[in-house]
N, CA and C atoms as a LAMMPS dump frame, in Angstrom:
ITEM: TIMESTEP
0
ITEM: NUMBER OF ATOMS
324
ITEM: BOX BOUNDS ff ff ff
-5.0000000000000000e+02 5.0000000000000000e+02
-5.0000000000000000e+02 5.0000000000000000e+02
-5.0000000000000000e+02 5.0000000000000000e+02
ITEM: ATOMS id mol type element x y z
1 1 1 N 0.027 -2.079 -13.15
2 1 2 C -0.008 -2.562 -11.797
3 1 3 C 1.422 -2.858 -11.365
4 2 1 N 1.615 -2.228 -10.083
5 2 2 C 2.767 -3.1 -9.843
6 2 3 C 2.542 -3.259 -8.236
7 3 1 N 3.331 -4.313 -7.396
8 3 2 C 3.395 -4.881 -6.377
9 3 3 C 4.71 -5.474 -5.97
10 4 1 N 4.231 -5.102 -4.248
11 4 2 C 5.586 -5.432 -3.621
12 4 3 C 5.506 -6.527 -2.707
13 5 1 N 6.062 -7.483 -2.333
14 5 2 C 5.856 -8.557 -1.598
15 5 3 C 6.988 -8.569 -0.555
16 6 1 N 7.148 -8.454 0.699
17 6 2 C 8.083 -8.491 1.773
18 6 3 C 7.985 -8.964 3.192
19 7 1 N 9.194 -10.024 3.621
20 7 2 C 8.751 -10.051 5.155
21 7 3 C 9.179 -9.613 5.829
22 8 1 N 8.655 -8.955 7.283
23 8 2 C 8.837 -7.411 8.032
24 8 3 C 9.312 -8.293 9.332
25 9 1 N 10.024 -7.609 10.062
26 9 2 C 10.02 -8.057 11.586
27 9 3 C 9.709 -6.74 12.557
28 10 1 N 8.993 -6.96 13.741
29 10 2 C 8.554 -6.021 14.496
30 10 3 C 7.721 -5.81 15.132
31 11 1 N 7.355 -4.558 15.43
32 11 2 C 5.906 -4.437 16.462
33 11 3 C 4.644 -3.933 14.981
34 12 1 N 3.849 -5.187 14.92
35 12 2 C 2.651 -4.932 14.112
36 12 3 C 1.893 -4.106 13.792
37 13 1 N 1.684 -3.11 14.872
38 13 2 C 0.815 -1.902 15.444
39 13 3 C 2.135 -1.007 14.615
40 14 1 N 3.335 -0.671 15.044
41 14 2 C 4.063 0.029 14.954
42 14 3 C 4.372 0.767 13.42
43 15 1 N 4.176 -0.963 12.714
44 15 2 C 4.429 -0.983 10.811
45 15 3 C 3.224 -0.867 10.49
46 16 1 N 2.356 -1.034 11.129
47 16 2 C 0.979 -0.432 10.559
48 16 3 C 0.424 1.255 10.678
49 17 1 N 0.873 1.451 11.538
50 17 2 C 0.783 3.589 11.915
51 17 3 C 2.057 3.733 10.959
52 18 1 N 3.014 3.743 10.571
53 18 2 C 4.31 3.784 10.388
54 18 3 C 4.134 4.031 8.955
55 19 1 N 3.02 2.842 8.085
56 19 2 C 2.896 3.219 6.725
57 19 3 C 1.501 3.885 6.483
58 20 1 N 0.626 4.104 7.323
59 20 2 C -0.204 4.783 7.27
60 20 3 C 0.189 6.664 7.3
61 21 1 N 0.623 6.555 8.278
62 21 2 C 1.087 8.015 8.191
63 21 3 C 1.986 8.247 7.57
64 22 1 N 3.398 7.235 6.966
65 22 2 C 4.173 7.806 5.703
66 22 3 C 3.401 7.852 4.717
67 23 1 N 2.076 7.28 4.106
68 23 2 C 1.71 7.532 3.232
69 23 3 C 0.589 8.85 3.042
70 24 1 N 0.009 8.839 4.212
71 24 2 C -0.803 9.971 4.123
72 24 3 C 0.195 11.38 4.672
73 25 1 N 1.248 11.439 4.556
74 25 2 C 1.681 12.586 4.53
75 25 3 C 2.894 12.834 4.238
76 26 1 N 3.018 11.704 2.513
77 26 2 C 3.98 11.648 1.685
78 26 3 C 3.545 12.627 0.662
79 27 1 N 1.597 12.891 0.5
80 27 2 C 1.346 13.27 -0.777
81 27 3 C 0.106 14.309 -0.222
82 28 1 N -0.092 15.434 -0.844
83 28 2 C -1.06 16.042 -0.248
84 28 3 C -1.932 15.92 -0.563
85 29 1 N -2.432 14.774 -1.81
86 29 2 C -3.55 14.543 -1.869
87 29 3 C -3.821 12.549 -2.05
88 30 1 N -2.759 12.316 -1.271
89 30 2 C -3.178 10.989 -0.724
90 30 3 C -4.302 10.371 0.548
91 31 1 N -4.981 10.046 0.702
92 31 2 C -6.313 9.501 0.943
93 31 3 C -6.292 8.262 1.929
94 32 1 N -6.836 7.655 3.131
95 32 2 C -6.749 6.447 3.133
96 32 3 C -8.582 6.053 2.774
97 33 1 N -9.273 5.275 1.486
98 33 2 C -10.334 4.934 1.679
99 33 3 C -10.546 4.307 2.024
100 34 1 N -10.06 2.957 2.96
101 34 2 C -10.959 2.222 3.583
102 34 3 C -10.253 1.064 4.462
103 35 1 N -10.491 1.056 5.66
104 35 2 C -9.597 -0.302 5.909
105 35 3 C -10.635 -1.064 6.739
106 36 1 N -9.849 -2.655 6.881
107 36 2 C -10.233 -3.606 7.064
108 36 3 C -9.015 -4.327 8.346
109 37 1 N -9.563 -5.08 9.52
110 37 2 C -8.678 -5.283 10.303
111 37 3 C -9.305 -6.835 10.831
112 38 1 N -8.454 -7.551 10.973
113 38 2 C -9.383 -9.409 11.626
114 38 3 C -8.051 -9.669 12.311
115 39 1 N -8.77 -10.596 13.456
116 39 2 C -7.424 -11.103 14.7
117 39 3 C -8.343 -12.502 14.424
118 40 1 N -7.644 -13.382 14.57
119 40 2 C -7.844 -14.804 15.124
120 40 3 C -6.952 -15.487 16.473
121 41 1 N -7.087 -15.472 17.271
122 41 2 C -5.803 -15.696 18.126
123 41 3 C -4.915 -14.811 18.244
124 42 1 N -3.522 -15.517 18.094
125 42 2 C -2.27 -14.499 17.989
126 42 3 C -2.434 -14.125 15.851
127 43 1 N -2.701 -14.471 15.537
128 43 2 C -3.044 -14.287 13.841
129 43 3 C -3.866 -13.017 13.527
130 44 1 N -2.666 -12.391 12.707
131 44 2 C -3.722 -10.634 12.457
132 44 3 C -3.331 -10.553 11.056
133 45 1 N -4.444 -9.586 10.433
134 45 2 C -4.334 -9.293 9.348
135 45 3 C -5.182 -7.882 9.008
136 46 1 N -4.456 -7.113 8.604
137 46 2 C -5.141 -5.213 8.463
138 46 3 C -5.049 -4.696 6.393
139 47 1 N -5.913 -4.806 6.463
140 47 2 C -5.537 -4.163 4.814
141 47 3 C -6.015 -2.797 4.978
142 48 1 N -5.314 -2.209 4.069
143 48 2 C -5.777 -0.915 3.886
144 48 3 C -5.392 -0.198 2.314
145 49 1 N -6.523 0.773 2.131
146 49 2 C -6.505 0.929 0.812
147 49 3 C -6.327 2.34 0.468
148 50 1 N -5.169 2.854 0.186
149 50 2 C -4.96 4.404 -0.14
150 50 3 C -5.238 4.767 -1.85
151 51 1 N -5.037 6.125 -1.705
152 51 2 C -5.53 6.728 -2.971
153 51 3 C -4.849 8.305 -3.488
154 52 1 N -4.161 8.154 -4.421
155 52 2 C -3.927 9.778 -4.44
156 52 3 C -3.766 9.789 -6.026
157 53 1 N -3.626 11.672 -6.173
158 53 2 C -3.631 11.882 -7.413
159 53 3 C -2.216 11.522 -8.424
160 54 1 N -1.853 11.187 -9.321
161 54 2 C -0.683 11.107 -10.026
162 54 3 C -0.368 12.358 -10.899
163 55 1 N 0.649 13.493 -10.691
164 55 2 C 0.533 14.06 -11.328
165 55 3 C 1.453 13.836 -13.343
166 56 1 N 2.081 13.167 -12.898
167 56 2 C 2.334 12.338 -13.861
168 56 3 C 1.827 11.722 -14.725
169 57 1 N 0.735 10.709 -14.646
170 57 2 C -0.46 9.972 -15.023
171 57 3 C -1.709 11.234 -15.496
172 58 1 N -1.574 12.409 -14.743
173 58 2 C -2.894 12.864 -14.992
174 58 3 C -4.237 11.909 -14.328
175 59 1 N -3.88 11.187 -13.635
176 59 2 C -5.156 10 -13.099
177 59 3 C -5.019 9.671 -11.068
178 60 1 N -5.992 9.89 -10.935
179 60 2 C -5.705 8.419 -9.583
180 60 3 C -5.187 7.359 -9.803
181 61 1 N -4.439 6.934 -8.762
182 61 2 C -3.622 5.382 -8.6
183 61 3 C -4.17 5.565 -6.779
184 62 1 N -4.522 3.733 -6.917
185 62 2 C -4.912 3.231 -5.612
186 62 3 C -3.356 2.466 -5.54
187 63 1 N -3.574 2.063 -3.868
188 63 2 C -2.288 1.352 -3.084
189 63 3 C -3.306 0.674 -1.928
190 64 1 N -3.25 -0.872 -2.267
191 64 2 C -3.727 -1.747 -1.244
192 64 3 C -2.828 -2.663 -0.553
193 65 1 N -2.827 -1.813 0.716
194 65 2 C -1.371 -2.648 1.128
195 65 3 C -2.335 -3.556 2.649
196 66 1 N -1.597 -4.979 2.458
197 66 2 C -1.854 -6.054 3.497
198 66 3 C -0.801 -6.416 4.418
199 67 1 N -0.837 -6.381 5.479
200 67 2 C -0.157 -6.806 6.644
201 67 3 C -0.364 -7.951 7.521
202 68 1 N -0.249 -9.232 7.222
203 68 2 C -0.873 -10.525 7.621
204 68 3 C -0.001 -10.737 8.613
205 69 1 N 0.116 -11.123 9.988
206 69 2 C 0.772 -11.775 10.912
207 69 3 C 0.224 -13.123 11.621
208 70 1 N 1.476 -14.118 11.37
209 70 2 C 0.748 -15.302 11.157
210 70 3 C 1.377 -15.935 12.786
211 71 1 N 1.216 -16.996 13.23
212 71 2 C 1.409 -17.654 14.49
213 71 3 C 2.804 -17.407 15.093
214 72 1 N 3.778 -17.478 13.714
215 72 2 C 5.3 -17.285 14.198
216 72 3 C 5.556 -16.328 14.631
217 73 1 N 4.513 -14.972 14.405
218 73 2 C 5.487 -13.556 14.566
219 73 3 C 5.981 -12.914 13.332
220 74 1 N 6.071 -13.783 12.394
221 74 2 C 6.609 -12.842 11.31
222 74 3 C 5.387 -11.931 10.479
223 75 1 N 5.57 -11.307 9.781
224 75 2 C 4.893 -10.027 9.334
225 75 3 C 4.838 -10.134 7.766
226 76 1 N 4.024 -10.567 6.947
227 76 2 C 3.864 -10.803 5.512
228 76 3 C 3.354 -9.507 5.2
229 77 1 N 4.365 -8.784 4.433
230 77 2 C 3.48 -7.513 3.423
231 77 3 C 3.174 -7.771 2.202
232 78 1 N 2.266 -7.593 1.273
233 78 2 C 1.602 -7.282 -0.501
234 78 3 C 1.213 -6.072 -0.199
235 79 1 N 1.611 -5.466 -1.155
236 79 2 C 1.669 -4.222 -1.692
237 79 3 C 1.341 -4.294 -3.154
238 80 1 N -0.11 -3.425 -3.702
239 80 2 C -0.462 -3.87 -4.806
240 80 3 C -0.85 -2.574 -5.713
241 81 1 N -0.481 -2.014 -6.571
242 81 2 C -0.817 -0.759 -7.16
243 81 3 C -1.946 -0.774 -7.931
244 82 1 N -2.655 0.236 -8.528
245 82 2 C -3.615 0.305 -9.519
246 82 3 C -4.026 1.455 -10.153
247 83 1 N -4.311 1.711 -11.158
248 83 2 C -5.424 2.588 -11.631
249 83 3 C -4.149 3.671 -12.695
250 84 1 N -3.107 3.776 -12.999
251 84 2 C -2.516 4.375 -13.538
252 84 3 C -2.473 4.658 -15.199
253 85 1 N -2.758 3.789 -16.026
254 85 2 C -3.014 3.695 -17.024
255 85 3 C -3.605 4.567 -17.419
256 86 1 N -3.486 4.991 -19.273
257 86 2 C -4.458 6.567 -19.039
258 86 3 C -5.208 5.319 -20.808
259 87 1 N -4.585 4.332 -20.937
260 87 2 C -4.935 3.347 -22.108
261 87 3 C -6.233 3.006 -22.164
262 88 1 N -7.295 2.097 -23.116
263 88 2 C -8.18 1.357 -22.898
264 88 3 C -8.128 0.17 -22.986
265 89 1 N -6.939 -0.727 -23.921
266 89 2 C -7.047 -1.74 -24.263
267 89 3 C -5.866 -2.69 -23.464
268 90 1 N -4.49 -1.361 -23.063
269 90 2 C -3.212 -1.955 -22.904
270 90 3 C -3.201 -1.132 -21.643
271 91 1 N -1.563 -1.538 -20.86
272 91 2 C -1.369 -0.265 -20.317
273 91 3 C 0.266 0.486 -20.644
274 92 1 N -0.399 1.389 -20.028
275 92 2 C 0.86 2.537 -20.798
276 92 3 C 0.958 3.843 -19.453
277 93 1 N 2.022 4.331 -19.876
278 93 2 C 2.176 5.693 -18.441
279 93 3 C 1.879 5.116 -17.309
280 94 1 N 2.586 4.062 -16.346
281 94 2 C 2.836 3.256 -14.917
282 94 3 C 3.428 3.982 -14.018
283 95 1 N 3.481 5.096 -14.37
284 95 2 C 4.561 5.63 -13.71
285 95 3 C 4.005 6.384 -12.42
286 96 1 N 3.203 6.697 -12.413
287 96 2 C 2.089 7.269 -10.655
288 96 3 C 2.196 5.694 -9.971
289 97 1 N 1.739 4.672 -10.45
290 97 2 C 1.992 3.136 -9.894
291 97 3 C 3.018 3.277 -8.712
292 98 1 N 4.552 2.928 -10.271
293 98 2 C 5.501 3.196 -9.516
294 98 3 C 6.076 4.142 -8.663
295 99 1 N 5.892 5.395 -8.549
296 99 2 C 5.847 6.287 -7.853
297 99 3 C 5.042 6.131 -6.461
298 100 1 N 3.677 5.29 -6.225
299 100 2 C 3.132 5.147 -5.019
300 100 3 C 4.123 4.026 -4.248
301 101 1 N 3.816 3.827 -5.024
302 101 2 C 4.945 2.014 -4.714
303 101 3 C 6.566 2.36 -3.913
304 102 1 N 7.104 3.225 -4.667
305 102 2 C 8.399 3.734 -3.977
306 102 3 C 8.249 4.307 -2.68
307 103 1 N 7.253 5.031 -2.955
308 103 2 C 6.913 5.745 -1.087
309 103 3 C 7.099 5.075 -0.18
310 104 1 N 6.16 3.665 -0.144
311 104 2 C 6.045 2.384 0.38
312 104 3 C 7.9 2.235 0.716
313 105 1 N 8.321 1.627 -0.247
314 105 2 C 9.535 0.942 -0.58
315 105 3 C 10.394 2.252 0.663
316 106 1 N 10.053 3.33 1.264
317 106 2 C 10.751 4.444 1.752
318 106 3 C 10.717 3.943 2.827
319 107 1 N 9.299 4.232 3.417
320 107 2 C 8.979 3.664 5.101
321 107 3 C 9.335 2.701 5.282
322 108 1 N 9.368 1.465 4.467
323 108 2 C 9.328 0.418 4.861
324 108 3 C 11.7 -0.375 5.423
C-alpha cells in the first residue's frame, strides 16, 4: 500500500476532472469503478476509486483518491493504493502501487 496525503488550492471541480481524466488516460487499461460525491453547505467531499492493470505486478492495483473541501476553501487530498502484492502472508513487488501513485503525484 502506499498513500499520498496533500493540501491543494483551487477550483474543486477543476482538480477533480483534472485527476480523473489524468488518470483514465494515463493507462489504457485504467478504469474509474465507482464514485461517491456529498456537499454539506460550502463543505464537499468526492471519492473516487480507480483501477488498472500492473504490468509489473502481473496483478490489478486500485487508487482511492479523496478530495474533502472543508469551510476555509482549502482542498484535503488522500491518495491510497492497493492490491499489488503478488504474496499471501507479506507484501512484496509494490511496485504497480507505486507506479499508480506517481501518475497522481504528475497531475497533481
Amino acid at each position: 500500500m502506499a498513500k499520498l496525503e496533500q493540501t491543494l488550492y483551487g477550483d474543486f471541480n477543476q482538480i477533480l476532472e483534472r485527476i480523473e481524466t489524468g488518470i483514465l488516460n494515463g493507462s489504457m487499461s485504467a478504469t474509474l469503478e465507482d464514485a461517491s460525491d456529498f456537499q454539506n453547505g460550502n463543505a464537499r467531499c468526492s471519492v473516487r476509486v480507480f483501477e488498472r492493470y500492473s504490468w509489473s505486478g502481473s496483478n490489478r492495483v486500485s487508487l482511492n483518491v479523496t478530495l474533502f473541501q472543508g469551510e476555509n476553501g482549502t482542498i484535503q487530498l488522500s491518495a491510497i493504493t492497493a492490491g499489488g502484492s503478488q504474496a499471501m502472508f507479506f507484501k512484496i513487488n509494490t511496485f504497480g502501487e507505486e507506479a499508480f501513485l506517481d501518475k497522481l503525484r504528475e497531475l497533481l
